[in-house]
Structures are given as structure tokens and as C-alpha cells.
N, C-alpha and C positions, 0 to 999 in steps of 0.2 A: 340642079341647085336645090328643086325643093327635097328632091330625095336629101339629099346629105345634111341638110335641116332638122328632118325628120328624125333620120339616124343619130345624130348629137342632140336634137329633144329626147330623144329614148334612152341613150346613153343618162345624159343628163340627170333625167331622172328615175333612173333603174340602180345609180350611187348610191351605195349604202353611206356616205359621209352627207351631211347636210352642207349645202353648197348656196352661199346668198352672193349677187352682185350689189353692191352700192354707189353713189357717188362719191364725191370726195367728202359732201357731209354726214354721209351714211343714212340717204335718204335709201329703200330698198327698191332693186329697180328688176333684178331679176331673181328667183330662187329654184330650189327643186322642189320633189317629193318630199325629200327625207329633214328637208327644213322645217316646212310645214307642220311635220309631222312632233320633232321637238318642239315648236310654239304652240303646237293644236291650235291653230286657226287654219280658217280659211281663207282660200289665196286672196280674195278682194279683200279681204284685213290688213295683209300681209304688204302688199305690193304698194308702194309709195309711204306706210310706216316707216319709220324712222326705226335702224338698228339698236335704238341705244333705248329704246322700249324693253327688248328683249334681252340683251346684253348688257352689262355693266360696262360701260368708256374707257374704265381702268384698266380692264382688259383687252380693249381693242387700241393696242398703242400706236399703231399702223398712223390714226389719224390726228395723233399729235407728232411724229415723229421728223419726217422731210419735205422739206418746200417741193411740191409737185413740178413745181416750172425749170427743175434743175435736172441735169442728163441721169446725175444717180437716181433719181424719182424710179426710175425704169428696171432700176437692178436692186432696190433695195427691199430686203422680204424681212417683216418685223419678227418678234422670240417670238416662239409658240409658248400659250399660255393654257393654266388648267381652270376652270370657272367651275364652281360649284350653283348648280343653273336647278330653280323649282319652276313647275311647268304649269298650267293653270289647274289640273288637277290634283294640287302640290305633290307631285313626284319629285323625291329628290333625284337629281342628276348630277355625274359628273363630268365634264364636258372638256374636251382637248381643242383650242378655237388657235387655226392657223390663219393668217392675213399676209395677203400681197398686194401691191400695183400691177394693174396692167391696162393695156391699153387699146380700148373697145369705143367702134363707131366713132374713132378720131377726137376721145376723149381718155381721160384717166380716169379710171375706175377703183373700188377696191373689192377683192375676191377674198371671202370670207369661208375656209372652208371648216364644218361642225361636226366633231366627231364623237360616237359614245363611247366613255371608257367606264362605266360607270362599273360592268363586266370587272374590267379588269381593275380595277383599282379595289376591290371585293377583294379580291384575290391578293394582291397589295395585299390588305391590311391582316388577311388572313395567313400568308405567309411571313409576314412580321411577326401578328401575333406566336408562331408556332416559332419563330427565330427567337423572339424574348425567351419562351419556353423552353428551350432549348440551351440557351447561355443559359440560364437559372438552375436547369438538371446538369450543367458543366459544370458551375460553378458550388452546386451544392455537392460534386461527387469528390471525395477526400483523395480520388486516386490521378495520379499522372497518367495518359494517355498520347500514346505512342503509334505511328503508323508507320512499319515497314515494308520494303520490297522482298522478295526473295533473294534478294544482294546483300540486305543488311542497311541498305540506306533510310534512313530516315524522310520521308513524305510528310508528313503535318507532327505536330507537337501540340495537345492542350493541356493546361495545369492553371488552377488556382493562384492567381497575382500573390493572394493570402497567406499560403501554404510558406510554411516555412520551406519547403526543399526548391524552390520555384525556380526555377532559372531559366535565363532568356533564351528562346526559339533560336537565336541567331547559332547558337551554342551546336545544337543538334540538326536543325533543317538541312539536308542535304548532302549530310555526313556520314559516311558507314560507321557503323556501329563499333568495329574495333578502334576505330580514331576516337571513341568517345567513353566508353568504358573499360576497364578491365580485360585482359587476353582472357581469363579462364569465365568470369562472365559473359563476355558477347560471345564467346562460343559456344557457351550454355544455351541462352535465348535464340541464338540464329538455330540452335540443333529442336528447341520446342516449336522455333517458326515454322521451319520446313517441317515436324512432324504435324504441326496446324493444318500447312496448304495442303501436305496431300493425303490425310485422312477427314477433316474438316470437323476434329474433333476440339475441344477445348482445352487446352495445354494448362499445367498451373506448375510454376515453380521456383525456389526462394534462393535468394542469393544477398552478400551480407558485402558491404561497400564502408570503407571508410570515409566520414565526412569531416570533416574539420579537426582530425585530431581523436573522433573517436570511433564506434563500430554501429551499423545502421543495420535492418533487416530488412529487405523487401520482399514481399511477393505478387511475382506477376503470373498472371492472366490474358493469354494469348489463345486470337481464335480469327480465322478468316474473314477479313473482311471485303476481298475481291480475289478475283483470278488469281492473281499472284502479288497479292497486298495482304498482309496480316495488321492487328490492331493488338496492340498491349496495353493491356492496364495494372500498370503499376501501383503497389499500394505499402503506405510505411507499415510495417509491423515489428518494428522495434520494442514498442512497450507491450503488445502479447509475447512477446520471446524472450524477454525479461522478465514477463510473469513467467512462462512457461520454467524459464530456467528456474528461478527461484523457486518454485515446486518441486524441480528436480533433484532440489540440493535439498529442499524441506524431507522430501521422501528417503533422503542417502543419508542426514545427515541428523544428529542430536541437536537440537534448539539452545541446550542451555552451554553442552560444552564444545561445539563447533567439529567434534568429532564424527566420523560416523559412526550410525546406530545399529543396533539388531539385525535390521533386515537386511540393510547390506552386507553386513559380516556374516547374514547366514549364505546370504547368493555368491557370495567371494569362495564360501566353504566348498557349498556346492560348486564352484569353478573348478577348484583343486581336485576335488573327488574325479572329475569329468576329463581332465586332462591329465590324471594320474601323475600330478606332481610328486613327488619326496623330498627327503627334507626340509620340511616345513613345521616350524617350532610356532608353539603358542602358549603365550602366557596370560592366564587369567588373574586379573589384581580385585582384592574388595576391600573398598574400606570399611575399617573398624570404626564402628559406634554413630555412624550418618546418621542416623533415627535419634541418637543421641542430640547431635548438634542440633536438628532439626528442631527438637522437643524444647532442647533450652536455651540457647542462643534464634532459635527462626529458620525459618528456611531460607532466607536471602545469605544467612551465615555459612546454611548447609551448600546452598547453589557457589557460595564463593569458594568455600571449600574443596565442591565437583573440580571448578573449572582450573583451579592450581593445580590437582591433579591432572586433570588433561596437560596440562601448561608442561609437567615436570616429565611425564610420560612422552611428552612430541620432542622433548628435548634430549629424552632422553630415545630414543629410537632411530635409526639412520628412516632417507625417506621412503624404502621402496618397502619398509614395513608399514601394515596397516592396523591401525588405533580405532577401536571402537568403544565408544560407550555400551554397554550389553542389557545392563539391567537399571536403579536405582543409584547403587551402590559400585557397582560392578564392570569393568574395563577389559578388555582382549586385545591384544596383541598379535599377529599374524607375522611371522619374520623367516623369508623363503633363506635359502641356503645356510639352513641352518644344524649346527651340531650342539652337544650340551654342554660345550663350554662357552659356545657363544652363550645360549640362554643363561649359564652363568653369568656372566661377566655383563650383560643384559639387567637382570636381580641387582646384583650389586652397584649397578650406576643410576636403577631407580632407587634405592634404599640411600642411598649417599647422598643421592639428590635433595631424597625426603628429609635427611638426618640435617644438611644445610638450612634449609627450608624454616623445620622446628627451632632451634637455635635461635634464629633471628625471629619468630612470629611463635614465645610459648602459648599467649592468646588460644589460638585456635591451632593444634598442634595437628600435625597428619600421622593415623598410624595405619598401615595396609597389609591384606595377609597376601602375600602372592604363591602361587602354583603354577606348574606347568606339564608341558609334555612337547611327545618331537614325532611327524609324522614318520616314520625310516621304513617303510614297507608300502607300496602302492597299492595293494588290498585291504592298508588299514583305512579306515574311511574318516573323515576329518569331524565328526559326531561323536566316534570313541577315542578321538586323540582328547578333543573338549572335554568330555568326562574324568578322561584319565586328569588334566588338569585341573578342573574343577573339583573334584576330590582332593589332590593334592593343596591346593590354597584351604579346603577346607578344613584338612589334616593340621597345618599350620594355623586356623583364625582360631580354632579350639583351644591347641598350645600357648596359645599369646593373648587369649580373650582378658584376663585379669590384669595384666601390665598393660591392653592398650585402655581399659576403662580407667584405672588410674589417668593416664595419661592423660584421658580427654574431660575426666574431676577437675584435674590440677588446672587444667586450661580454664575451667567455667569457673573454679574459685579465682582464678588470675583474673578474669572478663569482670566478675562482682566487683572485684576491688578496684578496679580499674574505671566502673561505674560510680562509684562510690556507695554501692548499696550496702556495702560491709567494709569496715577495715577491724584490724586489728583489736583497737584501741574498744571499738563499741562492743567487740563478740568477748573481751576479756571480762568486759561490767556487767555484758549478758550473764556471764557467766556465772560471777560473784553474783549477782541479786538473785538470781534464780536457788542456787549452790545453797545460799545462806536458807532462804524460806522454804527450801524440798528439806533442809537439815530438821531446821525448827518442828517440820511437819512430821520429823524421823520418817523420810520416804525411806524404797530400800534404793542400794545401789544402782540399780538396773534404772528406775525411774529418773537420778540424776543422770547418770549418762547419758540416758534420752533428751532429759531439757538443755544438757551441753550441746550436744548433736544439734538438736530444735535452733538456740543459740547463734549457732553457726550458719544453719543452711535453712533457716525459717524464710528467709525472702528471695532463694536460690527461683522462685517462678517469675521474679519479676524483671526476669536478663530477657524475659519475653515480651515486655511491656517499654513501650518506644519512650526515648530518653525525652523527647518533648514533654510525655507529660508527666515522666520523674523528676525531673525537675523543672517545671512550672513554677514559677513566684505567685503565680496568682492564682485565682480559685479555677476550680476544675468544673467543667461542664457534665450536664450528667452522662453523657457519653463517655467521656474522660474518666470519670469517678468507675463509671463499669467495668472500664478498659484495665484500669488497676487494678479493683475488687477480681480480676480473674487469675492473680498471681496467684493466688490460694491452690487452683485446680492445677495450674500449670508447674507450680511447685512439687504438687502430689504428685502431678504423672509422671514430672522428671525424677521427683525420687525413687519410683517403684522401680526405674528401668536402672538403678544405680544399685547395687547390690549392699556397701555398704553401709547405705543409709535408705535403705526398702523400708527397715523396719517403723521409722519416724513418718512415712508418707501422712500416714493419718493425722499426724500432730503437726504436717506442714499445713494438709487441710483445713484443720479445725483451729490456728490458733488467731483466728480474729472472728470466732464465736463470743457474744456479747451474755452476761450472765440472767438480763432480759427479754433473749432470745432476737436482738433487731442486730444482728451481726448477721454474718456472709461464709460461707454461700451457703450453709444447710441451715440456716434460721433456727439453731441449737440452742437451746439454754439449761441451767441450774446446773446440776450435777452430770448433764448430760453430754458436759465439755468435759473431754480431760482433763487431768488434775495438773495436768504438767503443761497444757494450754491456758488454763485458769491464773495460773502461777506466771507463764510465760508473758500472755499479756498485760499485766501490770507493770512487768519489770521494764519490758520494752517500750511501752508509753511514758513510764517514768525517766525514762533516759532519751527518748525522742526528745522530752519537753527541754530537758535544763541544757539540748544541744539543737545548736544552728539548722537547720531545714530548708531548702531551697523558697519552698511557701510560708516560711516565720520563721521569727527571733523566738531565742532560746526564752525560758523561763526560770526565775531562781528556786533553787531548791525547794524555799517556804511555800511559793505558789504551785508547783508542780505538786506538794504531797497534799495541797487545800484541793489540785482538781481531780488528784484519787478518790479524796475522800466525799469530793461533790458526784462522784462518778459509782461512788459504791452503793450496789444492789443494784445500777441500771447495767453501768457495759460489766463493772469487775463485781467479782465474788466478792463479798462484804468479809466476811472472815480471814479471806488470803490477804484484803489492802490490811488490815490490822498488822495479820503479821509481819510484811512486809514494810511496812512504816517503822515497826518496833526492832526490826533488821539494821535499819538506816540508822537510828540513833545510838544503837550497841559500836 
């Protein structure tokens, strides 16, 4: 007996768990070591204290729970609870405290066993922590994440709630991959899985899925992630493949006329060359006078221009020919099975097209020299077919150079009038006031022709100057004032490229030189303006005033010749307003 005393004292207290016996009111009647050892007392401290020194009550439910005097007393084992327990060296602890009844020396007792988790609950919060971590690098990753078998079944599913592609686990968990995507897709991804498991190298590759109606890009990223488990991660790249693409059409294609450009019509050439295509016709088109429009009407006029052309060219070509923009000016044609009455009959349904075209829009008319040629020999090389045609058009834009600049005259004086920067009526009174005081002057002939010309085409620069602020009712910002003051330049340089009125550029220049030199744009004065500018600007101020203006009412006669003659020696020649008034009353 005493032996197996001894043995359960040893036992007893060789328990790593802290082990107290108490009474019913948890007075402490027996303990071990390892109790001791979480109170740090000593055992005459320890033994007939009271439990609820060391413990908190709320914890030990055991002794509010069941009337001891009832048979369940015997069967009933209260929760286990966790106590966060400071020790008198304040260690924080945290503490797993179990309680039962039992029934010792013919009484009820209660058995309090103390365990430390303090260990593991570290661990706890350290494996949470790395669990938040971990949802947060999930949830920050923009890609869907996939786990399959070598089957093609799907084993976990994670993706952002957020993502717009999100869809529910239930969808794919446990489902072979061709029950869920695409035949030619899962066959793709199951052929990079199995290249995953058995070289254990990193797969990547993109596949394009219709979602709702329209086209999506993905690419996945597949790599082993167990014996025979691979991991995908899937990633949108819809809007890099949309840039990508648009790049690809930026580099094939011309910006302004949606045609292709240069470089691909030269790669297309070089195609032909390399596959020894023949007959293969090409036609090079240029339009006549682009630098023209550009000069006097703008370059938004010139650009509209391009793109009609393209417009009449795509219409006019079956599709499997290819339309390039080439140069500025300059268009190519590429039209395989072709003979020269095709390229005829090609010529002529652009030309017809054009001729419709003109008709309805004299505005801005189109006039184009075309050329051609026709590959017939697969040792010609498609460089000297271009030449041969490009000579050819050029042969023709020489022939035609003078009827298509008429052409494109008659369209800017059509644009003027149309502006209202000239009509009729005012180039007729140009005429006569000028006519009358070059007479008076006994200029020679040459000199009036010139102030008739001037007359006419003196404010031909300002079809390049925005109609906001030609007509303006209100005063003009100095910005604004600049922006006009430059019809001067732009008058000249559209004259000079106009053959027959090159010779007037200077006098479109100069005729708002001031006889005080505070004129525009070469700050000229006295004699040092032409006589046929000197002359011109009176006449045309003098008829500005006693007519309507977008920015003023006209003025009567009497007041129009008082703000000559208050204006002479500063803007006008003192001697010209003379004669010029004594015009008016003859």
C-alpha cells in the first residue's frame, strides 16, 4: 500500500499539467509540482488557500454549476476554459484550466487540472498573423488562381470578390476543366500542365475567351505546385492586347486616311518579289496642288481632302487590292490578277468617281495625275514596276499641271466668296477707285493691271484665318488682331506658288503698310510702299467704311472722306487721299 502511494505521489507530481484538488468551496486541499510552480509559492502558502486567490471564479464554472447532492454531480465535467493568468513575477501566462467532480475519502471534491499553452497560443497568433498576410498578398494579386490535377480537375479556386471576372468556386471546384471552359482552350492548358509536371519548368500561355458578348485576353502562368498538382495563375490582359493591337495597326496603317502606309506596302512588295508573283498591276495616284490647299485653305482642308481621296479610291477597288497612302500627296494601288485593261478600266472608275465628286463639292475640287504599270515577268522586281509607274503619273501631272492649278484657283476664289471676304460687287468698286486714281496718276498699263489683280486677290491670305475671328462683332484680343495681321504673309506665299498672280505676291504683302511706317508686317513707310499699295489702301478703306462689317456699321460717304483726310500723312499718302477724293466728286 505504501509502495503504490509512493508511485502515484511520483506520478503525481512528475505531471507536466498543474493538478489542484479542492473542496466544494475551493478551499485547496491537494496540489502538485507543476502547480506550485505556476503560483510560485510555496506549498505551506499554497495548501488550505483558497482557489479563487489564484484564479478568477468566472473561470472555474465547475462551482456554480450542479447541486453536488444529485447522481449527475458524479458525471458532470464542466467547458474547458482559457485564462489569461499573471504570475507574481508578472509573467504573462496563458492558461487551459479543466474542472471535474470526483469523489475522494467519501467526500465530493473538485479536480482542477492547469495546463500551459502559453507555447502554443504564440504560435496561434503567429500563424494568424501570417494567415492575414497571406489573404492580403491574395487579395492584392489581380490574377485568378487555379489548382489542378493531372486530370484537369480543378482542386481549389482563389480570385478577388472585387475583380470583375470573379465567379463563384461552386462553378469550377471539382470539375474537369473541359466541363468548364472551351474544347480548344482546356486542351491548350491541360497540354502546358502536363508540360509543367514533367519538366517542372514554368509554362506561360494566352488564350482569348468570349465574355458577355465581347472578346477577353488572358494569360496564364502555370507551374508545379505538388507531385501531380499544378497551380495557374491566370491574368486579364485584355487592355495590353488592345494596346498591342492598336500599335500594330499604328505601324501598317496611315493616321489621317485609315489606309495603309509606306512600310507596309513596301513589305507587301517585297512579298511579291519572294513568291514570284505576276501579274500584278500598280497604280500610283498624286494629287495635284495639296501644298496648294494646304497654303490656302489649311491643313484641316488639306487632311479632308486626303481622306476623300482615300474614301473614292476604297470604293473604287475590289477588296483583295491593297490601297496605300505612300507619300504626302501620293497613293499606290497593288491589284494581283491583273491585265491593262483591267488597270484601265481601274483609271477610269477613279476619274469618274473624282469627276462626280467635283460637281457636287466646286469648293474644294480634286484633281490627280495617275500612272501605272503591270508586273508580267517574275524576274521583274516589283521596285522597277513602281518606277515604271511613277514616271508614268509623273509624265501626266506635267501634262495637266496648268488646268489642275486653274482648277484648284477657281475653288479658293469659290471658298472667298463663300466666306464673304470678297464678292463681286466690292472687287468691281475695288476696281473703279483704284482704275480712276492710277489714271489720274497716268500710271502705265502694267501698273493698273496689277492694282486690278491686287483688287481681287488682296485678302486671298485670309481663307487661312478662322472665321471666328472674321467675323467677330466685337473687338479683337491682341491675339486675335495678330492672328489676322498674318493674312499679309499668307497671302504672299499662297500667291507665289499660283503662277498667275506670282507676280502681285509683293503687293498682297505690302498693302497694309501705313505711310508712317506703324503698318504690318515689314513696318514700311513713305515711298517705300508701292505706289499701287499706297493707291490700294485708300480705296479699300474708303469702301470698308460706307459698308456693313461684321465689327460696325457702315459710315456715310461725308464721314468716310473726313476719316481719310484725318488719316492722311499717318496710315495714307497725303497726295494719293487728295487725288483720290477729287475721283469721288468727278
Amino acid at each position: 500500500m505504501a509502495e503504490t502511494l509512493n508511485i502515484f505521489e511520483h506520478i503525481f507530481n512528475s505531471c507536466s499539467e498543474g493538478i489542484v484538488i479542492t473542496d466544494k468551496k475551493g478551499k485547496i486541499l491537494l496540489f502538485n509540482t507543476a502547480a506550485s510552480h505556476f503560483f510560485e509559492e510555496i506549498a505551506e502558502h499554497i495548501r488550505y488557500d483558497s482557489i479563487f486567490n489564484y484564479i478568477d471564479k468566472k473561470y472555474l464554472k465547475i462551482f456554480n454549476s450542479v447541486d453536488p447532492n444529485i447522481d449527475i454531480f458524479q458525471k458532470y465535467s464542466a467547458p474547458v476554459s482559457h485564462y489569461d493568468f499573471i504570475n507574481r513575477s508578472g509573467k504573462q501566462m496563458h492558461l487551459e484550466l479543466n474542472s471535474n467532480f470526483i469523489y475522494l475519502s467519501e467526500e465530493h471534491k473538485v479536480l482542477v487540472s492547469i495546463k500551459d499553452i502559453t507555447r502554443y497560443k504564440l504560435i496561434e497568433h503567429k500563424l494568424k498573423n501570417v494567415e492575414r498576410r497571406n489573404q492580403s498578398f491574395l487579395s492584392a494579386i489581380p490574377d485568378l488562381m487555379f489548382r489542378l490535377n493531372k486530370e484537369g480537375v480543378f482542386l481549389d479556386y482563389i480570385a478577388n470578390k472585387n475583380d470583375s471576372l470573379y465567379t463563384s468556386p461552386q462553378l469550377f471546384l471539382g470539375k474537369n476543366i473541359v466541363d468548364v471552359l472551351p474544347t480548344d482552350i482546356s486542351k491548350m492548358i491541360m497540354h502546358y500542365t502536363r508540360k509543367a509536371l514533367a519538366t517542372g519548368d514554368i509554362q506561360v500561355c494566352e488564350y482569348e475567351l468570349n465574355i458577355n458578348g465581347s472578346n477577353s485576353y488572358f494569360e496564364a502562368r502555370i507551374f508545379q505546385s505538388d507531385e501531380e498538382e499544378a497551380m495557374s495563375l491566370v491574368r486579364d490582359v485584355t487592355k495590353k492586347k488592345q494596346i498591342e493591337f492598336q500599335l500594330k495597326y499604328l505601324s501598317m496603317h496611315d493616321s489621317t486616311t485609315g489606309l495603309y502606309n509606306r512600310t507596309f506596302f513596301e513589305e507587301k512588295m517585297k512579298l511579291l518579289d519572294k513568291r514570284n508573283y505576276i501579274n500584278i498591276g500598280l497604280i500610283v495616284c498624286d494629287i495635284n496642288g495639296l501644298k496648294l490647299v494646304n497654303d490656302t485653305m489649311g491643313h484641316p482642308a488639306g487632311d479632308k481632302l486626303l481622306k476623300k481621296v482615300a474614301e473614292l479610291l476604297k470604293y473604287s477597288f475590289k477588296e483583295n487590292s491593297v490601297i496605300a497612302r505612300i507619300g504626302g500627296d501620293e497613293f499606290a494601288i497593288l491589284i494581283p490578277q491583273c491585265s491593262e485593261s483591267t488597270i484601265k478600266k481601274c483609271k477610269e472608275r477613279v476619274l469618274k468617281r473624282i469627276d462626280e465628286f467635283n460637281k457636287k463639292n466646286p469648293d474644294l475640287p480634286i484633281s490627280v495625275s495617275i500612272g501605272s504599270s503591270i508586273k508580267d515577268d517574275a524576274n521583274k522586281l516589283m521596285h522597277m514596276v513602281y518606277t515604271e509607274a511613277d514616271n508614268s503619273m509623273y509624265q501626266e501631272k506635267f501634262s495637266t499641271r496648268k488646268a489642275s492649278r486653274n482648277s484648284i484657283i477657281h475653288g479658293i476664289i469659290k471658298a472667298l466668296e463663300k466666306r464673304d471676304f470678297q464678292s463681286d460687287n466690292h472687287t468691281q468698286k475695288l476696281e473703279t477707285y483704284v482704275t480712276a486714281v492710277a489714271n489720274s496718276l497716268n500710271l502705265p498699263k502694267e501698273n493698273v493691271a496689277r492694282l486690278k489683280l491686287l483688287a481681287k486677290f488682296h485678302d486671298i491670305g485670309k481663307i487661312g484665318v478662322s472665321e471666328n475671328i472674321l467675323f467677330k462683332s466685337g473687338s479683337l484680343t491682341t491675339k486675335e488682331r495678330n492672328d489676322i495681321e498674318t493674312h499679309s504673309e499668307i497671302g504672299y506665299r499662297i500667291a507665289l506658288s499660283i503662277h498667275d498672280i506670282a507676280h502681285i505676291s509683293d503687293l498682297i504683302l505690302k498693302h497694309h503698310e501705313w505711310w508712317d511706317g506703324n503698318g504690318y508686317p515689314l513696318k514700311l513707310s513713305g515711298n517705300n510702299i508701292p505706289i499701287e499699295c499706297r493707291i490700294f489702301s485708300i480705296a479699300d478703306a474708303y469702301d470698308a467704311m460706307i459698308n456693313n462689317r461684321p465689327y460696325k456699321e457702315k459710315f456715310g460717304t461725308r464721314k468716310a472722306k473726313q476719316e481719310l483726310k484725318s488719316k492722311s500723312g499717318t496710315q495714307f499718302d497725303p497726295d494719293i487721299v487728295k487725288i483720290f477724293l477729287e475721283t469721288l466728286s468727278d
